[in-house]
C-alpha positions as CSV (number, residue, x, y, z in Angstrom):
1,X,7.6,-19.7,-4.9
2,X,5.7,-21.1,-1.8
3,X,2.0,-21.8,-1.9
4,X,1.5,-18.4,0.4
5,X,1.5,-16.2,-2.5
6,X,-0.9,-18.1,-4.3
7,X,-3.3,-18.3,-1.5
8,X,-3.3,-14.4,-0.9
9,X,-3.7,-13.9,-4.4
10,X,-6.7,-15.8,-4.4
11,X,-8.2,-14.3,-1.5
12,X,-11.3,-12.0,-2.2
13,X,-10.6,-10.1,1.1
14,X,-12.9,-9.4,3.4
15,X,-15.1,-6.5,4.2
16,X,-13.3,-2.9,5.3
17,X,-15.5,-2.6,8.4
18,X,-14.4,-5.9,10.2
19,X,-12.0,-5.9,12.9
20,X,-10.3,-2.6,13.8
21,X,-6.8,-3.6,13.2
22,X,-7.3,-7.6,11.9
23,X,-3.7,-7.9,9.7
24,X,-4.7,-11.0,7.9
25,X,-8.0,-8.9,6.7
26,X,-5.6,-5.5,5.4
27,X,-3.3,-8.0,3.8
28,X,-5.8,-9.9,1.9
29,X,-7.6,-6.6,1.0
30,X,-4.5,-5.2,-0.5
31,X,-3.8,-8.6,-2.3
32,X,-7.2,-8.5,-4.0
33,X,-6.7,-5.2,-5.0
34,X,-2.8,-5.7,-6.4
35,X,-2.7,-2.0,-6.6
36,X,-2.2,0.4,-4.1
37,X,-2.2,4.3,-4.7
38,X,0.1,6.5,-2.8
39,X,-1.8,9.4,-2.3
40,X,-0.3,12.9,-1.6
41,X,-3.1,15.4,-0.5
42,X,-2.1,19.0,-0.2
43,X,-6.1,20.0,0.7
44,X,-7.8,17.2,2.6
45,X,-11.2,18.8,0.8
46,X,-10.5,16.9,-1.7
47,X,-10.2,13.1,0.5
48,X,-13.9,13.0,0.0
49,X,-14.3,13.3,-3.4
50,X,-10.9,11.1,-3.8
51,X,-12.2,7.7,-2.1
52,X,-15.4,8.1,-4.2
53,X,-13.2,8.4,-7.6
54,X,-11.3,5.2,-6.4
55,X,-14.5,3.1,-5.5
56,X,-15.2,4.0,-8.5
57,X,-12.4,2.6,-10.9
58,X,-12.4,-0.5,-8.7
59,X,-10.0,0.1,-5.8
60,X,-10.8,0.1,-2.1
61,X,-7.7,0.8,-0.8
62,X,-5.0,3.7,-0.3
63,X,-2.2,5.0,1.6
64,X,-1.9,8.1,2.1
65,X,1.2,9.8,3.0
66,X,2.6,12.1,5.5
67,X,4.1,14.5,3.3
68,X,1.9,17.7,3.7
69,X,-0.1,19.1,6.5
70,X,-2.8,17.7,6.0
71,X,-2.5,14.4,5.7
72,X,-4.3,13.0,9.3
73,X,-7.4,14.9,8.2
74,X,-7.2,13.7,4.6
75,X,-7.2,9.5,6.1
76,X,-9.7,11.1,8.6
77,X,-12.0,11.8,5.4
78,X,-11.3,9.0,3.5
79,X,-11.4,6.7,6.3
80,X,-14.8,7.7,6.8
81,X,-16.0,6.9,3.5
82,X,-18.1,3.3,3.8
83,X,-15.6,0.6,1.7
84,X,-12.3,2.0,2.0
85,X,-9.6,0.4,3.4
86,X,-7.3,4.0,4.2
87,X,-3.3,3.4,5.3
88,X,-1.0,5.8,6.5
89,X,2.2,6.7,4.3
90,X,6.0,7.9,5.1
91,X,5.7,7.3,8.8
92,X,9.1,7.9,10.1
93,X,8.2,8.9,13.8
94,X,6.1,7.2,16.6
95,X,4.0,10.1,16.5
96,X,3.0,9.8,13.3
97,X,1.7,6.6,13.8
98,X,-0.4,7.8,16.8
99,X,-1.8,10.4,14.5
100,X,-2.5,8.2,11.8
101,X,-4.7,6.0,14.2
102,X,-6.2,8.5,16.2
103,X,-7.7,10.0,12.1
104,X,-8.3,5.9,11.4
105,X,-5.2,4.6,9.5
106,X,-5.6,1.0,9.3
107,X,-2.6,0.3,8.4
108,X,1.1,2.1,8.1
109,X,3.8,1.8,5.6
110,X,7.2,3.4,5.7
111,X,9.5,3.9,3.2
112,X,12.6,2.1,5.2
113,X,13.3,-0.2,8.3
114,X,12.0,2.0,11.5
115,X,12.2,-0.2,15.1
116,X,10.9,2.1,16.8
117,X,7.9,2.7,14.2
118,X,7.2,-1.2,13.9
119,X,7.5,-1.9,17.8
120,X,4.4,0.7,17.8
121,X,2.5,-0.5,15.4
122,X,2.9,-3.8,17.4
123,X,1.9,-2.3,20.4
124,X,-1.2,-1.4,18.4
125,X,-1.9,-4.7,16.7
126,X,-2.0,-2.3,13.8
127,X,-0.7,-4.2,9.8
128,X,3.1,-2.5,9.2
129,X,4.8,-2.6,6.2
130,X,8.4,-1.4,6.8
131,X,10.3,-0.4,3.9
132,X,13.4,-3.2,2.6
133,X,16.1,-2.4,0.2
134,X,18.5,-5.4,0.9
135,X,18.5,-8.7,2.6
136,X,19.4,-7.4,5.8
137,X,16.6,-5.5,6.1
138,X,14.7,-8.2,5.0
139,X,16.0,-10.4,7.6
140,X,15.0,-7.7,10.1
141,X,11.6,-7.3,9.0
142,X,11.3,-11.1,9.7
143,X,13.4,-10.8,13.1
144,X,10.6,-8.6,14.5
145,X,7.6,-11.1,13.2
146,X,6.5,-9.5,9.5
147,X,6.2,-11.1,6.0
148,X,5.0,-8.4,4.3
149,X,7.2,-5.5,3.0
150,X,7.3,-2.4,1.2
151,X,10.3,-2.9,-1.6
152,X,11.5,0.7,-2.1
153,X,12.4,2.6,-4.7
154,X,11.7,-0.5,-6.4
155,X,12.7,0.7,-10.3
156,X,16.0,2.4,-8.7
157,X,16.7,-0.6,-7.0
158,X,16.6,-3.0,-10.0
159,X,13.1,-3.4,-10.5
160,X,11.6,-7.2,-11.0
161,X,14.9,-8.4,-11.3
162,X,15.8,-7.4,-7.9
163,X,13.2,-8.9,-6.6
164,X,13.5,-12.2,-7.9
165,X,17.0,-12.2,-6.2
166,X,15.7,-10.9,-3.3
167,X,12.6,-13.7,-3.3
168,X,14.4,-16.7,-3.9
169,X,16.0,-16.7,-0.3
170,X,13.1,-15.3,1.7
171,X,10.5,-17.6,0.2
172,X,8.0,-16.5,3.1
173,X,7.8,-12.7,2.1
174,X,5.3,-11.0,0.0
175,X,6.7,-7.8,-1.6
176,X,5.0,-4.3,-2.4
177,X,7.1,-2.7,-5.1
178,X,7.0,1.4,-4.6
179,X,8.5,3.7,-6.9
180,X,9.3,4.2,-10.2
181,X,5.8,1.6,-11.0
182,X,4.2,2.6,-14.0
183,X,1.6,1.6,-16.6
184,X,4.6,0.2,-18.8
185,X,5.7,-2.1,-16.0
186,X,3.1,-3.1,-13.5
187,X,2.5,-6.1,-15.3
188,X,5.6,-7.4,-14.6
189,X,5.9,-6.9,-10.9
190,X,2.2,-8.0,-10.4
191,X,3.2,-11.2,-12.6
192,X,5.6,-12.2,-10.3
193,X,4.8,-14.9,-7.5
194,X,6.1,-12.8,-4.6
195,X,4.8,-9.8,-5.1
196,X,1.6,-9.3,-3.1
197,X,0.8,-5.4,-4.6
198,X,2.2,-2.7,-6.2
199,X,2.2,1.0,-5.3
200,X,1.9,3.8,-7.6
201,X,0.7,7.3,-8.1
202,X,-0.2,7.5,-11.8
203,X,-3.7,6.9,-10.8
204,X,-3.5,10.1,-8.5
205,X,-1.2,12.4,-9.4
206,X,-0.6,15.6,-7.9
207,X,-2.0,17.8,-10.9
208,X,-5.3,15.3,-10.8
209,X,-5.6,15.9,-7.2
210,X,-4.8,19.4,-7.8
211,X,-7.2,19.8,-10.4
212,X,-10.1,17.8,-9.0
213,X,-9.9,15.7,-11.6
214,X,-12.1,13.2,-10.3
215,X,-13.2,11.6,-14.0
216,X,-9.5,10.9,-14.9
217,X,-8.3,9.6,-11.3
218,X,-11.4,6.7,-11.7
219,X,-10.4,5.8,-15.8
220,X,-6.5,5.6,-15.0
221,X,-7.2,4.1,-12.0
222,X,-10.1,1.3,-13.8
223,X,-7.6,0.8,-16.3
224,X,-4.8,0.1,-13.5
225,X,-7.4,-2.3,-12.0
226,X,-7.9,-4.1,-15.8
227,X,-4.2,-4.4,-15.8
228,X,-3.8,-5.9,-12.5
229,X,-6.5,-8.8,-13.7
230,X,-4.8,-9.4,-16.6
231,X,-1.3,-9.9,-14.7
232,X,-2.9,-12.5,-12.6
């Protein structure tokens, strides 16, 4: 695997408060991190309390997604919070973008190939990490200028195996595996050269969110950081 992955992996990232929309920064903030929690928030009361829980067990960073109401004011909240790096989730529209950057996203990740969705983000200078399942959406994501990618549902699709076939042609790309990423297998994908991060939800599960569970969201999500050290 090229000497890309390498470098990012090594990269301590620099601090969340630099420039607005820098790329190379979110990228090598997520690659320090190697894990990044996919945070569904029903209440955005409890954002706050959420982005303390991940500083934490060790992470800085987390998309959260736009499948409830309140997902602008819950990035808004945790946005705010000094040291976190906040991403919007399941952007499908262009207007979900615009929301996610008016409440402070820094960057956006889909869960498939959106042109409309990346030209935005362009348009923005904002980081986007378009969902891949296949070469050819691989070979779009690199048509319109990215490296990065979400690889999604990553288990359903055949796991680290599938991305090794997917990685050997496309030498350039980093991966972010999403879905089906557990505490049984996020050793794997994070041992693997071409995968920049993974992202996962054990760490904040809806019932821990639900809950306010605050004490178990920072030990699963330290232990997910331990793991991620130990992959590398």
């Amino acid at each position: 695997m090229t000497d890309v992955h390498d470098a990012e992996r090594e990269s301590t990232g620099r601090e969340a408060d630099g420039g607005a929309h820098d790329g190379g920064d979110v990228v090598s903030v997520i690659g320090a991190g190697r894990i990044l929690p996919v945070v569904v928030l029903a209440d955005p009361a409890g954002a706050a309390p959420l982005a303390e829980a991940l500083l934490a067990g060790g992470l800085r960073t987390a998309e959260v997604t736009f499948r409830t109401p309140a997902a602008a004011d819950a990035i808004a909240a945790m946005a705010g919070h000094p040291g976190m790096l906040v991403g919007a989730g399941t952007v499908l529209t262009v207007e979900q973008v615009d929301r996610a950057v008016d409440a402070g996203a820094r960057f956006v990740v889909s869960p498939g190939f959106g042109p409309a969705v990346v030209r935005r983000c362009q348009e923005l200078d904002l980081p986007v990490f378009p969902g891949v399942s296949s070469a050819t959406e691989i070979q779009m994501a690199l048509d319109a200028g990215l490296d990065t990618v979400k690889f999604f549902p990553a288990e359903q699709l055949g796991g680290v195996g599938m991305v090794s076939a997917l990685a050997a042609p496309f030498r350039s790309v980093r991966f972010i595996p999403t879905g089906g990423v557990s505490p049984a297998n996020v050793a794997d994908y994070l041992a693997h050269p071409a995968v920049l991060a993974v992202g996962g939800t054990w760490m904040v599960a809806p019932r821990l969110l639900d809950a306010g569970d605050w004490a178990e969201v920072t030990r699963l999500t330290a232990a997910a950081v331990a793991a991620a050290r130990a992959a590398d």
